[in-house]
PATOR-715731 format. One record per residue (C-alpha): residue in three letters; x, y, z. Coordinates in steps of 0.001 Angstrom, whole numbers, plus 500000, padded with zeros to 6 digits. Example, Ala and Ser with C-alpha at 12.3 -4.5 7.8 and 13.67 -1.06 7.14 Angstrom:
2
{residu ala | X 512300 | Y 495500 | Z 507800}
{residu ser | X 513670 | Y 498940 | Z 507140}
//
This chain:
257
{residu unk | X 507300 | Y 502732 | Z 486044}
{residu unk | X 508843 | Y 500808 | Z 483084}
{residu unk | X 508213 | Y 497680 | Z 482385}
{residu unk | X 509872 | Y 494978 | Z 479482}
{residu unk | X 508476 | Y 492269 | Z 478299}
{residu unk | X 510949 | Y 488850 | Z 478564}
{residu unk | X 510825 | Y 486691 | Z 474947}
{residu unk | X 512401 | Y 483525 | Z 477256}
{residu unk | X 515789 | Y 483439 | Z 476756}
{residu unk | X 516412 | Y 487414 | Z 478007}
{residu unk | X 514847 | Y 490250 | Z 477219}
{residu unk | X 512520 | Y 491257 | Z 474071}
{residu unk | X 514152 | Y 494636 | Z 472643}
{residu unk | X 510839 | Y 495174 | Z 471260}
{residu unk | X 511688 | Y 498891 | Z 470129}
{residu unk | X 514719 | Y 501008 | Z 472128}
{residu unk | X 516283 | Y 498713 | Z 474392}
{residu unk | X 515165 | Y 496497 | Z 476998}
{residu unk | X 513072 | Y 499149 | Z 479204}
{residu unk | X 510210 | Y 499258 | Z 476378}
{residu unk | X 506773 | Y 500609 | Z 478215}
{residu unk | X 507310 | Y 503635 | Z 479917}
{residu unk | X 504975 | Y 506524 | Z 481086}
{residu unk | X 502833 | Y 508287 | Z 478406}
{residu unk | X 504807 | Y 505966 | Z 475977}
{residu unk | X 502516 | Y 504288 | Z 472853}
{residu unk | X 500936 | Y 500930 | Z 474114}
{residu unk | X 503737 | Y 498264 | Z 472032}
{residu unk | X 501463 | Y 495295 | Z 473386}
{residu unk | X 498541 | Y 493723 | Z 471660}
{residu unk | X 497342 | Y 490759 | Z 473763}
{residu unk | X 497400 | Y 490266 | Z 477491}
{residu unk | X 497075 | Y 487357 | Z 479568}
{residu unk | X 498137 | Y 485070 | Z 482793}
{residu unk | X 499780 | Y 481687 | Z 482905}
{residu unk | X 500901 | Y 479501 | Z 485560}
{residu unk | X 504854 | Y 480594 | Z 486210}
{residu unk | X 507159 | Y 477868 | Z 486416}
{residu unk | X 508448 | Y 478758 | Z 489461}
{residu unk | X 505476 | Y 478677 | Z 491096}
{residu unk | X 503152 | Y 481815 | Z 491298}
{residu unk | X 500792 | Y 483558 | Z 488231}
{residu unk | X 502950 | Y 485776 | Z 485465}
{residu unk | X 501200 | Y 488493 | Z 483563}
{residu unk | X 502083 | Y 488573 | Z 479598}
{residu unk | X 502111 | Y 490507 | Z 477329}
{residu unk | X 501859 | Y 489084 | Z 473645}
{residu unk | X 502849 | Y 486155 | Z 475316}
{residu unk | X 506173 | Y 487309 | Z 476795}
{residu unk | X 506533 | Y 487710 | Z 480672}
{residu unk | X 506049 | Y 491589 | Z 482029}
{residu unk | X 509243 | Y 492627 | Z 483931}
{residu unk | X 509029 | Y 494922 | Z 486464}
{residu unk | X 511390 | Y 498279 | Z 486361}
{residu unk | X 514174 | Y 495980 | Z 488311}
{residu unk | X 513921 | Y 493586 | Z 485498}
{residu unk | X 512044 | Y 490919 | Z 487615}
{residu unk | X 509220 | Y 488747 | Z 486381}
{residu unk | X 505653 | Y 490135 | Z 486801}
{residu unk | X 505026 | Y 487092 | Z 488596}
{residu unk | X 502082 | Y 487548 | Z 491129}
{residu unk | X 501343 | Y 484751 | Z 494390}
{residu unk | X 497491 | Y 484267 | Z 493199}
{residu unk | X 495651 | Y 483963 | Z 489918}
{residu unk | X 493246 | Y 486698 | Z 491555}
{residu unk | X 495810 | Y 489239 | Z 491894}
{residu unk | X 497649 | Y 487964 | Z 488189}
{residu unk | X 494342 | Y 488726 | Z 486834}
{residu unk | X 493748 | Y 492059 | Z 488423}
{residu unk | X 496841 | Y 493509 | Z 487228}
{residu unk | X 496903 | Y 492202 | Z 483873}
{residu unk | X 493380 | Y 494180 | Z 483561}
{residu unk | X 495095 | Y 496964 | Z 484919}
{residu unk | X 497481 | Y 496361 | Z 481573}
{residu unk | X 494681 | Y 495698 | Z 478900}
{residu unk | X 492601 | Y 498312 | Z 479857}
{residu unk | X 495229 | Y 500739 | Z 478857}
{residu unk | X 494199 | Y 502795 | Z 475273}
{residu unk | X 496899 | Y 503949 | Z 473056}
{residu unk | X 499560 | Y 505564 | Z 475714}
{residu unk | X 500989 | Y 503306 | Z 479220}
{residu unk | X 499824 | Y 505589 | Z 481863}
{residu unk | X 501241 | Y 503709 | Z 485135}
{residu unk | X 499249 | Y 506356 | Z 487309}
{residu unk | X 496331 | Y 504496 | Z 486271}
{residu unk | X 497582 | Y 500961 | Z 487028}
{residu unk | X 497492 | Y 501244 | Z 491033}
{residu unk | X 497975 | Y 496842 | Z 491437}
{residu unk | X 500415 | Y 497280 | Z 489065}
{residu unk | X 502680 | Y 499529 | Z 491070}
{residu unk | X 502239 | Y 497855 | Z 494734}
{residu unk | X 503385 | Y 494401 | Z 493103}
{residu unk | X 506503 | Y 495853 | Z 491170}
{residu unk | X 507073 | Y 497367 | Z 495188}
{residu unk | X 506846 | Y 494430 | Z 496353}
{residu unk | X 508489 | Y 492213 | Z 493918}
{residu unk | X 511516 | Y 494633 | Z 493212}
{residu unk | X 511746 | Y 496532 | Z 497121}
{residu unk | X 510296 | Y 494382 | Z 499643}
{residu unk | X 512127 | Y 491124 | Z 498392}
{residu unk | X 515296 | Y 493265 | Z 498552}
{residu unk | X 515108 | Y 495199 | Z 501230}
{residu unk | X 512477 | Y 493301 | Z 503682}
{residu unk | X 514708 | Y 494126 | Z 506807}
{residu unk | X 515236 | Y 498132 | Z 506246}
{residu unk | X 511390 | Y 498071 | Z 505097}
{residu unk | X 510376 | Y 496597 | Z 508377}
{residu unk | X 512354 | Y 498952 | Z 510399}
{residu unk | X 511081 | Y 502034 | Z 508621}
{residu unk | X 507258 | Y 501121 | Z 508884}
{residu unk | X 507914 | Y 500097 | Z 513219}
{residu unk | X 509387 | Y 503651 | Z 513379}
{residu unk | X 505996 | Y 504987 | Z 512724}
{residu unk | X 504894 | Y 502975 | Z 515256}
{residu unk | X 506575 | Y 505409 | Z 517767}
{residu unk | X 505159 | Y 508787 | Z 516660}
{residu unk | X 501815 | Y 506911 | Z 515383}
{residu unk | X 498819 | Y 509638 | Z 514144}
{residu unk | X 496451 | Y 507596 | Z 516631}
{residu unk | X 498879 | Y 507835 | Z 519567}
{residu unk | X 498722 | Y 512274 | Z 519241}
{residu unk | X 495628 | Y 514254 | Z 520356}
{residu unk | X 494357 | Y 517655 | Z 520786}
{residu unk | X 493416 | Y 518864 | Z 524444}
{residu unk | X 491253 | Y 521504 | Z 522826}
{residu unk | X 488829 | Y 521907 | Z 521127}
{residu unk | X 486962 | Y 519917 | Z 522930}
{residu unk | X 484522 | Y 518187 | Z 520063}
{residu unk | X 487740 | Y 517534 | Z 518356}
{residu unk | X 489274 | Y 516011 | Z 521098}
{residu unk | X 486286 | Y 513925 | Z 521798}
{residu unk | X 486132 | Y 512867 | Z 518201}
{residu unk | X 489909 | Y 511444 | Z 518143}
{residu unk | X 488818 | Y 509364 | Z 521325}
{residu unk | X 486021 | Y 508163 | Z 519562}
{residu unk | X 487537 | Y 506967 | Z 516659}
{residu unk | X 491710 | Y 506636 | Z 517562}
{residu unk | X 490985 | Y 504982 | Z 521307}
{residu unk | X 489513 | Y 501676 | Z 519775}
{residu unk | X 492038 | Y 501397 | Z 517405}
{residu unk | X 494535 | Y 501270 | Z 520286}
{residu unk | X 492550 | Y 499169 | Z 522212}
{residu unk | X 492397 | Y 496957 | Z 518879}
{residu unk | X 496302 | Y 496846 | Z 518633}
{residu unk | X 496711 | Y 495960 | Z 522588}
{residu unk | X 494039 | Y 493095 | Z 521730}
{residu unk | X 495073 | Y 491703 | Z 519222}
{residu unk | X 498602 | Y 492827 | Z 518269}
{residu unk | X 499926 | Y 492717 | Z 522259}
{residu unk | X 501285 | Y 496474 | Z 521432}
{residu unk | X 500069 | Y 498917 | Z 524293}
{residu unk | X 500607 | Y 501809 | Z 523253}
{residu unk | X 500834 | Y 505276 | Z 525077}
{residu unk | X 499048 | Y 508168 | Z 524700}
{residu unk | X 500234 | Y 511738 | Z 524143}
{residu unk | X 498543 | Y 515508 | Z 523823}
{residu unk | X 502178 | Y 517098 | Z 523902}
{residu unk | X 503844 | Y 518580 | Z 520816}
{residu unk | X 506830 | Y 516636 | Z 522104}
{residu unk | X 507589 | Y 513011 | Z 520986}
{residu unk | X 506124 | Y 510334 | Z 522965}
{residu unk | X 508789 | Y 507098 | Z 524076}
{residu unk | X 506330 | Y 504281 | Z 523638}
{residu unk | X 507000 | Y 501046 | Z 525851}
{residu unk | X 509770 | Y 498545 | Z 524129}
{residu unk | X 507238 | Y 495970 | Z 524450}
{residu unk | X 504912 | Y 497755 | Z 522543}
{residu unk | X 507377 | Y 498197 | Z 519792}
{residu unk | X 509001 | Y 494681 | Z 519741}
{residu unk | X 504709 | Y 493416 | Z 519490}
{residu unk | X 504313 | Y 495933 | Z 516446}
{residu unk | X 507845 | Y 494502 | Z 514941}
{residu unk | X 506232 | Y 491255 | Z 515549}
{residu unk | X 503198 | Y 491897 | Z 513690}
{residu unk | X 505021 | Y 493521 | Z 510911}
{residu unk | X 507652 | Y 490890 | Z 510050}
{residu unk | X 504589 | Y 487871 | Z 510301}
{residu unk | X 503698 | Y 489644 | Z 507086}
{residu unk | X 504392 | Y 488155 | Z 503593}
{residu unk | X 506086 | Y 489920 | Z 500979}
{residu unk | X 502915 | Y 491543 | Z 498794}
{residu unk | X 500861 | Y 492339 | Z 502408}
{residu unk | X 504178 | Y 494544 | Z 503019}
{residu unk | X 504358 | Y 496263 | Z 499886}
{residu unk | X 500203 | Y 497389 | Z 501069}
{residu unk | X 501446 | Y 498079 | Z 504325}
{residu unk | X 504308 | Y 500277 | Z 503442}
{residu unk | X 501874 | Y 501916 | Z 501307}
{residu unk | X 498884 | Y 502440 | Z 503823}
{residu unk | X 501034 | Y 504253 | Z 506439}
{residu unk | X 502861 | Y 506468 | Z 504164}
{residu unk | X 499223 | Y 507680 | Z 503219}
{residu unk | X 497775 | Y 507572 | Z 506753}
{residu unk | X 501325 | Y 508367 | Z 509261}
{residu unk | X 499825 | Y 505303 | Z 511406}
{residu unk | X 501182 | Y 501686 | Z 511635}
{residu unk | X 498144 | Y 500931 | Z 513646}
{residu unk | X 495583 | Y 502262 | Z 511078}
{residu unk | X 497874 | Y 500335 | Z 508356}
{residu unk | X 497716 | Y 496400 | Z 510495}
{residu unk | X 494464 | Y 496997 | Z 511413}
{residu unk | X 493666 | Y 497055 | Z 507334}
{residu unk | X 495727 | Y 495372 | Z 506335}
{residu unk | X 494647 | Y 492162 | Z 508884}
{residu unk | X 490996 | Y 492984 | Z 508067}
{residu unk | X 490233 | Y 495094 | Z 511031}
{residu unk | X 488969 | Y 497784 | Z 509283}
{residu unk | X 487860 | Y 498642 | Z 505533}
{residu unk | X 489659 | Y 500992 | Z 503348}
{residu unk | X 486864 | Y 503833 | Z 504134}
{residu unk | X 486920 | Y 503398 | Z 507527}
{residu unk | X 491039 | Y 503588 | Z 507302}
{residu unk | X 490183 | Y 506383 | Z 505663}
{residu unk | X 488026 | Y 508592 | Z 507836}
{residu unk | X 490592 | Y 507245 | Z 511095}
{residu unk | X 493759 | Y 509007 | Z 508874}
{residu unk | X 492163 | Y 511776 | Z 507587}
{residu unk | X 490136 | Y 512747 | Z 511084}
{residu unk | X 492128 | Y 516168 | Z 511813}
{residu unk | X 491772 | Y 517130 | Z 507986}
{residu unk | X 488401 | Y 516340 | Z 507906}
{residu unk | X 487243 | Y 518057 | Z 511121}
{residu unk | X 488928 | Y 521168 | Z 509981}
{residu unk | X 487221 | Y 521355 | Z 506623}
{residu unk | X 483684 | Y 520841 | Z 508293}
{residu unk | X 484923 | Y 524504 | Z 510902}
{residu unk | X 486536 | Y 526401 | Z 507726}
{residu unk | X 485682 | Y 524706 | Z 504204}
{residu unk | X 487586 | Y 522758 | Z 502075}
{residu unk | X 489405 | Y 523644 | Z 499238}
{residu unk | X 489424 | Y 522341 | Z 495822}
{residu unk | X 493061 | Y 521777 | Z 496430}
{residu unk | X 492327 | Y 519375 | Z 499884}
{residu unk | X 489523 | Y 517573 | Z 498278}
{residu unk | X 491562 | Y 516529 | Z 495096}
{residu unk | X 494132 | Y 514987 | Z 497168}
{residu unk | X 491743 | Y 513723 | Z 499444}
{residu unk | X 490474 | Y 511578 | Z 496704}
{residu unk | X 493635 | Y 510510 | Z 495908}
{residu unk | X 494457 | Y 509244 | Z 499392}
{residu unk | X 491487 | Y 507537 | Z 499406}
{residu unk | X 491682 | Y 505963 | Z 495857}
{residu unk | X 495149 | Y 504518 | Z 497309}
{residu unk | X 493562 | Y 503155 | Z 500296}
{residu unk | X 491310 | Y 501312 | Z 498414}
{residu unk | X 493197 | Y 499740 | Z 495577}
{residu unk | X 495917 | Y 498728 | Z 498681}
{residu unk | X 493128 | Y 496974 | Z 500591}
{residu unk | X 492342 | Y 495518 | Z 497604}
{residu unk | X 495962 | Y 493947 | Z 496477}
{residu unk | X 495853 | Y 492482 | Z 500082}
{residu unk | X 493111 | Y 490573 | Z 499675}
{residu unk | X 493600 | Y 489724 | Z 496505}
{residu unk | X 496884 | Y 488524 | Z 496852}
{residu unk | X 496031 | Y 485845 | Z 499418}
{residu unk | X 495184 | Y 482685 | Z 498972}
{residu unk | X 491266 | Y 481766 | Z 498353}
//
């Protein structure tokens, strides 16, 4: 990520060029705070200037909530930038800098995982695994049917399954209702979990971010309770999890109170 900060008029070369705070670069910033934007919407400053996102655009966020969140994100820094620590931070420069840009490609990408969705594959055998993907997958599909009109099929072939093109034009439906910063958690959800389903149903509330959690990571986790996890698995366990939650959390923080 790198971030500038705007003095007004254009951009504040504060040291080498416009693109000032970059990863593992020295913290150039003293003060941090949010203001009303003129424009409408909550910018994040820092030493009074407006925080650009990598694209150059204002750090301008839709709530004071979120504005807030993210600018802790940026005083709670130490002496180096490190962006892997600023999770808010990174889904609104998405969504401010992709989303805006790019909302139709976006939309189409995330619907094609609605036709090879995690929740819509299952094992035959064995049995207790099969049992436990019913248990936890089937009323997610019966969720999206409900309340997202998508029925979707269900598969325990290696092959890919055609799902219904009413199914699909329901979960394109539900996808483009969203607004720009519940996309950017979206498209971030179901890269981490393979499953549109599993990323609306958090996203609209459905579920939590642990319980999106344990539905995406049901295959991993059933094989490390048979065979043992490794350190390897567990560290990026956390890290998918850790991802989950600060998404769930930019949703609801960026809508309105």
């Amino acid at each position: 990520m790198v971030v500038a900060v705007d003095g007004g008029d254009g951009v504040d070369a504060v040291s080498e060029g416009p693109a000032t705070v970059v990863r593992g670069r020295k913290r150039i910033y003293r003060s941090v705070a949010t203001t009303a934007a003129a424009g409408g919407g909550h910018a994040v400053r820092l030493d009074n200037r407006v925080a650009r996102t990598p694209a150059g655009q204002g750090l301008v966020l839709p709530t004071a909530a979120l504005a807030e969140a993210v600018a802790a994100e940026w005083q709670d820094q130490g002496e180096t930038v490190q962006p892997d620590t600023m999770p808010l931070t990174q889904l609104a420069a998405t969504a401010i800098d992709r989303i805006e840009a790019e909302r139709t490609p976006v939309i189409e990408a995330l619907v094609a995982y609605g036709a090879s969705d995690l929740v819509c594959y299952r094992s035959d055998h064995p049995a207790d695994l099969a049992a436990r993907q019913e248990a936890q997958w089937g009323p997610l599909l019966q969720w999206a049917e409900t309340a997202l009109g998508a029925r979707l099929g269900v598969t325990r072939d290696v092959f890919p399954l055609p799902q219904p093109a009413a199914a699909t034009e329901a979960l394109r439906g539900a996808v483009a209702a969203l607004g720009t910063f519940e996309l950017a958690a979206l498209s971030c959800i179901v890269q981490i979990s393979a499953s549109l389903v599993i990323g609306l149903a958090l996203v609209k509330g459905h579920l939590d971010a642990e319980a999106a959690f344990n539905a995406a990571m049901l295959d991993e986790k059933y094989q490390a309770e048979r065979w043992g996890e490794d350190a390897w698995a567990s560290t990026r366990a956390a890290g998918l999890r850790a991802e989950l939650v600060a998404a769930a959390r930019f949703v609801a923080l960026a809508r309105p109170a």
